[in-house]
TORDREN-845799 format. One line per 2 residues: number of its first residue (from 0); for each residue x, y, z of N, C-alpha, C. Coordinates in nm, 2 decimals. Example, Ala and Ser with C-alpha at 12.3 -4.5 7.8 and 13.67 -1.06 7.14 Angstrom:
BEGIN
0> 1.32/-0.57/0.78/1.23/-0.45/0.78/1.32/-0.33/0.78; 1.28/-0.22/0.71/1.37/-0.11/0.71/1.29/0.00/0.79
END
This chain:
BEGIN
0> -22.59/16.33/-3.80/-22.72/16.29/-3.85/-22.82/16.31/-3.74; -22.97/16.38/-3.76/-23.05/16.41/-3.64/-23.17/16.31/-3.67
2> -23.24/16.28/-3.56/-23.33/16.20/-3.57/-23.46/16.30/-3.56; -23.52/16.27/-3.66/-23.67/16.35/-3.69/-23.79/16.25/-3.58
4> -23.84/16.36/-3.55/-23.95/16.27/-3.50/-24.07/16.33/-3.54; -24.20/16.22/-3.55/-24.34/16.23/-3.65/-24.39/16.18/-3.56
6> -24.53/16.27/-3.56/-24.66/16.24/-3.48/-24.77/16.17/-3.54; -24.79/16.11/-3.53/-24.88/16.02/-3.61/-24.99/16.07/-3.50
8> -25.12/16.08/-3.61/-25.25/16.12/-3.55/-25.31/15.94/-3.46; -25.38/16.00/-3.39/-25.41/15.91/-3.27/-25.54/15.81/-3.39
10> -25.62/15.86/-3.51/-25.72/15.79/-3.57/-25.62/15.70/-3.67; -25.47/15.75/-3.71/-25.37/15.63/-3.79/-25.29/15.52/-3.64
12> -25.27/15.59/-3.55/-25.21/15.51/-3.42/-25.26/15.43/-3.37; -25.37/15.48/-3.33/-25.45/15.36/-3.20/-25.50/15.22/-3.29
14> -25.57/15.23/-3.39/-25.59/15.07/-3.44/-25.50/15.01/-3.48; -25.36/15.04/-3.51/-25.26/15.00/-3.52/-25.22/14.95/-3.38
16> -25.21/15.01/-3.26/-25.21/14.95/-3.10/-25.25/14.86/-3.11; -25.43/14.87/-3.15/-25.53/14.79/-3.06/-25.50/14.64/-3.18
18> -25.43/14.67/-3.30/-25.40/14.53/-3.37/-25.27/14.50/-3.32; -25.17/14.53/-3.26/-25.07/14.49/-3.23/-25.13/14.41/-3.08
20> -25.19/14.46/-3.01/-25.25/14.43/-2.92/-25.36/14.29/-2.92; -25.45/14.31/-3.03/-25.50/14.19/-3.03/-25.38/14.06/-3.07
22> -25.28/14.08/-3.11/-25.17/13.97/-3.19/-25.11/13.90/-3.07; -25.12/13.97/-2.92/-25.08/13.91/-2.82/-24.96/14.01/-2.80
24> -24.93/14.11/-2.86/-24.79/14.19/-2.81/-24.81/14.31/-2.69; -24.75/14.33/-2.67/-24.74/14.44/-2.56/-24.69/14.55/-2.62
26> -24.72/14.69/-2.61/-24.72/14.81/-2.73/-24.71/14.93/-2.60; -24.58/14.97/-2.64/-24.54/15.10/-2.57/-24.55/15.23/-2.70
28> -24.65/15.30/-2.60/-24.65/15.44/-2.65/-24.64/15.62/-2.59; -24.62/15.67/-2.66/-24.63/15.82/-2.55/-24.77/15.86/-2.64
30> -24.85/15.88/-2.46/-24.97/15.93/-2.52/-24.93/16.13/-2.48; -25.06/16.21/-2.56/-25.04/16.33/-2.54/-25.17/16.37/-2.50
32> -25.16/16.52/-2.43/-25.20/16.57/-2.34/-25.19/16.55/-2.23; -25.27/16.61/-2.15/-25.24/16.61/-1.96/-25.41/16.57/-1.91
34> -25.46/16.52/-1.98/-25.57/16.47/-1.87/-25.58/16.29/-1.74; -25.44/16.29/-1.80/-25.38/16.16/-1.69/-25.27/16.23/-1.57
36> -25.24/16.37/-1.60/-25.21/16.41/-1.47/-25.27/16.40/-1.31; -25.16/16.35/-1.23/-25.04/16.37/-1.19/-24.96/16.23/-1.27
38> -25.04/16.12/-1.26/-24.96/16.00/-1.30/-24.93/15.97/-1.46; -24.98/16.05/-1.56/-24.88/15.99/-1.67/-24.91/16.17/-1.71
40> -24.81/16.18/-1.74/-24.74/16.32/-1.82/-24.73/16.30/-1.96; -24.78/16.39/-2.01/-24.82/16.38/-2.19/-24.69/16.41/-2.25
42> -24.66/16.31/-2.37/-24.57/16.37/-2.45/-24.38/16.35/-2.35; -24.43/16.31/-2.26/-24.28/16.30/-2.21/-24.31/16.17/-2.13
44> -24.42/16.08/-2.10/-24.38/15.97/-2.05/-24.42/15.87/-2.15; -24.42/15.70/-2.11/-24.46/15.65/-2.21/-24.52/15.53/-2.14
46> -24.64/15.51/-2.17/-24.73/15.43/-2.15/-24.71/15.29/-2.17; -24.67/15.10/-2.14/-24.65/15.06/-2.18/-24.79/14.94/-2.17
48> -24.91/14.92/-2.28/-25.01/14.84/-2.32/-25.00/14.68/-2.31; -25.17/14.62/-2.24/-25.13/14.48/-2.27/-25.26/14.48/-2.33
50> -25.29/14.33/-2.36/-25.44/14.30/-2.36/-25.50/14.30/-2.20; -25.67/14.34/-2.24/-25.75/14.33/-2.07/-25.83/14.22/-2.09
52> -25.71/14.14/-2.02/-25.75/14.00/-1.99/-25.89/14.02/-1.87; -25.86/14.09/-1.79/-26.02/14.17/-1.71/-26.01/14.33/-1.68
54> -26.10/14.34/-1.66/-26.14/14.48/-1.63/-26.15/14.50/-1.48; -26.12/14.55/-1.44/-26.11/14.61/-1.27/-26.13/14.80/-1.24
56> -26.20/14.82/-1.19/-26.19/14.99/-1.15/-26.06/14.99/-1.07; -26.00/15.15/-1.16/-25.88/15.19/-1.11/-25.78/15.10/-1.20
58> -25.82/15.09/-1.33/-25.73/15.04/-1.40/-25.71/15.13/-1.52; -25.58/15.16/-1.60/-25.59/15.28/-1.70/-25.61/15.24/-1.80
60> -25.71/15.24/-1.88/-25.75/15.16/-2.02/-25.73/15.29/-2.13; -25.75/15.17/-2.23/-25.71/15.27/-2.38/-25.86/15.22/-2.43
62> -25.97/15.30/-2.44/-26.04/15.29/-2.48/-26.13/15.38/-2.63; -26.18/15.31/-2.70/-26.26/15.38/-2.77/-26.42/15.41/-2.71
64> -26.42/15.58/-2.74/-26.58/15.62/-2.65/-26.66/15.67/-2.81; -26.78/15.72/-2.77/-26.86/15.76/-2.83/-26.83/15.85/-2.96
66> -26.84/15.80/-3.06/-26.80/15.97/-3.18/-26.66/15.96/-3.21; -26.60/15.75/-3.17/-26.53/15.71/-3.25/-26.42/15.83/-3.15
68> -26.36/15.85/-3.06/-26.28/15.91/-2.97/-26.16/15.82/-2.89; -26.07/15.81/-2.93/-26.01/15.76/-2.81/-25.97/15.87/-2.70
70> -25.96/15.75/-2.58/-25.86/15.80/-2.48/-25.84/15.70/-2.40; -25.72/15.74/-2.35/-25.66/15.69/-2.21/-25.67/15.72/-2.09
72> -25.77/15.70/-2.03/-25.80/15.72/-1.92/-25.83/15.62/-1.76; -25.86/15.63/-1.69/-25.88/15.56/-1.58/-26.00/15.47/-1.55
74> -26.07/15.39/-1.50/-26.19/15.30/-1.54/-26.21/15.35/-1.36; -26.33/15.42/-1.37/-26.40/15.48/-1.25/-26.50/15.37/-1.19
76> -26.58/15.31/-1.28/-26.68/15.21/-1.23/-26.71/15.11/-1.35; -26.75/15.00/-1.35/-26.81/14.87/-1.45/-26.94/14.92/-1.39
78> -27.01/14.93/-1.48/-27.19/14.90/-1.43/-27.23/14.82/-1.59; -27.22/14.64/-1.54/-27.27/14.57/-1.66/-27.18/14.57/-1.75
80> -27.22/14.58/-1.86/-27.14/14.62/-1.99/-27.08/14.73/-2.02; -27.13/14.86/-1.92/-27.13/14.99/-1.94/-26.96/15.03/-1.83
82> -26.89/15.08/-1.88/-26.73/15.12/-1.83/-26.74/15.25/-1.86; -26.75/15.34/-1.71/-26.74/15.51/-1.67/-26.58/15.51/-1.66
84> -26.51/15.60/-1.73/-26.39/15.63/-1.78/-26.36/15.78/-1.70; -26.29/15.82/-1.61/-26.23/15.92/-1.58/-26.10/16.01/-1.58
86> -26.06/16.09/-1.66/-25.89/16.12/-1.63/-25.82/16.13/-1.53; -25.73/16.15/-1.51/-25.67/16.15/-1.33/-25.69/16.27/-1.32
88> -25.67/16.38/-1.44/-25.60/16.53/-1.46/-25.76/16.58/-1.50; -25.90/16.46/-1.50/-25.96/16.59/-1.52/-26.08/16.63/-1.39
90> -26.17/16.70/-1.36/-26.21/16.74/-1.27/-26.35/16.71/-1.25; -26.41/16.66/-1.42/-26.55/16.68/-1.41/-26.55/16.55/-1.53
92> -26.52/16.58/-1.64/-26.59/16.52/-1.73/-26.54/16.35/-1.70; -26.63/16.28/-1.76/-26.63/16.09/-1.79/-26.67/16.10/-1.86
94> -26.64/15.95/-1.97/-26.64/15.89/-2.05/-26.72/15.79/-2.07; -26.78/15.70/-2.15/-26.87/15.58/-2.12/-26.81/15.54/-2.24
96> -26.80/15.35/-2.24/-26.77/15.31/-2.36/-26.85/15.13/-2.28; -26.86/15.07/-2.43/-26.89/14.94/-2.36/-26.76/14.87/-2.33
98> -26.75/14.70/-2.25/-26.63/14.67/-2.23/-26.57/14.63/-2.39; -26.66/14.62/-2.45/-26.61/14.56/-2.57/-26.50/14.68/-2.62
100> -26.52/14.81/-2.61/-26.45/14.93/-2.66/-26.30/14.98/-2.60; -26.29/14.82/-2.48/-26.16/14.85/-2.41/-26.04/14.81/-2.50
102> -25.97/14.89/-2.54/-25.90/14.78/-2.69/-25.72/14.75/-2.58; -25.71/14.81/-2.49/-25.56/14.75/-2.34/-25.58/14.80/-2.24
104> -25.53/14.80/-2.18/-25.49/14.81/-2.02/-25.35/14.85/-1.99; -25.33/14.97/-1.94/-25.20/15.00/-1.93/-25.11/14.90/-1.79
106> -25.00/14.83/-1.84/-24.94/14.80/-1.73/-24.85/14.84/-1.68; -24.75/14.93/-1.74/-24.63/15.03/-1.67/-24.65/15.13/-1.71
108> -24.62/15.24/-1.61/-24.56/15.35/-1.68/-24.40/15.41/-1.69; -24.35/15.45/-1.79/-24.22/15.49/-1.82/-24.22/15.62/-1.77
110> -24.12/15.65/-1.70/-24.06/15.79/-1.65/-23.95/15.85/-1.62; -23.88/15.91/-1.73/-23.74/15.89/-1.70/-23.65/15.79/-1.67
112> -23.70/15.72/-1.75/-23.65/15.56/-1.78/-23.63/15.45/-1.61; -23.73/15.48/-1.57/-23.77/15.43/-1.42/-23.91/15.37/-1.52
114> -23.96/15.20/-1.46/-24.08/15.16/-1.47/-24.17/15.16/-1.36; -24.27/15.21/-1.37/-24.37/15.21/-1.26/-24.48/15.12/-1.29
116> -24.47/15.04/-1.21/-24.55/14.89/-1.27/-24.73/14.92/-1.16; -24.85/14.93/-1.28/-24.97/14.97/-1.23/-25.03/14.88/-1.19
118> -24.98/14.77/-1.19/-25.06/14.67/-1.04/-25.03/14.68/-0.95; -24.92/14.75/-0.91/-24.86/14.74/-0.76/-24.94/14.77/-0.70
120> -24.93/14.81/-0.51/-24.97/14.82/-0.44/-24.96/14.97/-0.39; -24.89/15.04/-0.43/-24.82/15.16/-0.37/-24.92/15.23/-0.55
122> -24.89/15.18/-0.64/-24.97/15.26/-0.71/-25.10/15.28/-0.75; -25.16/15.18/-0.70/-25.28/15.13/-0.68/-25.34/15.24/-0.54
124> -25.28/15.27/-0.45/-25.30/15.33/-0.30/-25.29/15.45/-0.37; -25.20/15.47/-0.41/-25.17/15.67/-0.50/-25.34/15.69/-0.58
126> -25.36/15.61/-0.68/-25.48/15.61/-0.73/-25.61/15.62/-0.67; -25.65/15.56/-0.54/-25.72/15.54/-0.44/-25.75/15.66/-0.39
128> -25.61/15.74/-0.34/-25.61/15.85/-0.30/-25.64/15.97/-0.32; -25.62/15.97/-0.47/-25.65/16.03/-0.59/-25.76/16.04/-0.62
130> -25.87/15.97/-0.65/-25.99/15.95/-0.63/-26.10/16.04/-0.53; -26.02/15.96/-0.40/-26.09/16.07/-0.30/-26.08/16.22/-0.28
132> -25.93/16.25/-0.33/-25.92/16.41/-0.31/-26.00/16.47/-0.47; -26.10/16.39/-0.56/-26.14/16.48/-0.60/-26.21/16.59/-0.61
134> -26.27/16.64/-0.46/-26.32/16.75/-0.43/-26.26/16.92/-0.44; -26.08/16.80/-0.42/-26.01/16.96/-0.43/-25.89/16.93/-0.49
136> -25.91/16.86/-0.63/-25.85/16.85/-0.73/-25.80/16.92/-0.83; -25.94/17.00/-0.84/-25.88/17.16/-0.89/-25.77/17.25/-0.87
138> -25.76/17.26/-0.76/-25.65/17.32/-0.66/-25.52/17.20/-0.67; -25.50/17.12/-0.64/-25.39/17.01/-0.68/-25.36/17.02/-0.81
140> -25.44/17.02/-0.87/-25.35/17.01/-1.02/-25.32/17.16/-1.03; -25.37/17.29/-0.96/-25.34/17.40/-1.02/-25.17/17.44/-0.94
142> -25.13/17.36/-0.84/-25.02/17.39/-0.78/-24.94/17.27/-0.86; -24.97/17.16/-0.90/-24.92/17.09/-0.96/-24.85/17.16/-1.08
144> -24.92/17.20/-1.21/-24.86/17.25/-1.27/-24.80/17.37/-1.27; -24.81/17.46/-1.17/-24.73/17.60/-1.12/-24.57/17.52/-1.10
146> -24.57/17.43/-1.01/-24.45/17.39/-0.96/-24.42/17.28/-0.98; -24.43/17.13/-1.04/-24.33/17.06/-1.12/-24.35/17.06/-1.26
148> -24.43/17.11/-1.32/-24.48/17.09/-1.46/-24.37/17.25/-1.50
END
């Protein structure tokens, strides 16, 4: 017997999250695409959700943005109410949502059945670092996926 697997579209998935999520549960998913490269790999790792009990920059939130969009992305700055959203994997574009549109907060990532827990301190410093090499990010992610991707 083989096990099928079904993609559920991310507009039938995510409010289903963000209600499992408001019930107080913690909700593991694999998200897709690569704009969280180098730190979450689409479709092969798996993201594991809490509620955001606060918001902090350099935290990976699951948010809804403008035109009813989700994504998972990284929280670049709070200005107010207003939460600048960036991918790790992308180079240029951000996101704006209000805090209200934060529906979790990623706290592990799954990888090869290793957890990488995103409060740490070592992942927290990777992130940091990350940030600042975005000048020549372009180039990092282009040798990135030449050679472990």
């Amino acid at each position: 017997m083989t096990m099928q697997t079904r993609i559920i579209p991310n507009e039938t998935l995510i409010p289903e999250i963000a209600r499992f999520i408001k019930e107080g549960m913690e909700v593991t998913f694999k998200p897709k695409g690569m704009s969280m490269l180098p730190f979450i790999r689409g479709e092969r790792d798996s993201v594991v959700l809490k509620k955001a009990d606060s918001l902090k920059t350099g935290d990976i939130a699951l948010a809804e943005t403008e035109g009813s969009r989700y994504v998972l992305h990284r929280i670049e700055r709070i200005e107010g109410e207003t939460v600048i959203l960036m991918g790790d994997g992308n180079i240029a574009g951000r996101e704006r949502c209000r805090r209200s549109d934060i529906l979790a907060v990623a706290s592990k990532i799954i990888r090869d059945g290793k957890e990488i827990d995103c409060s740490s301190a070592s992942h927290q410093r990777k992130a940091k670092i990350w940030k600042v090499l975005l000048p020549v990010r372009r180039y990092l992610l282009a040798i990135y996926k030449r050679t472990i991707l």
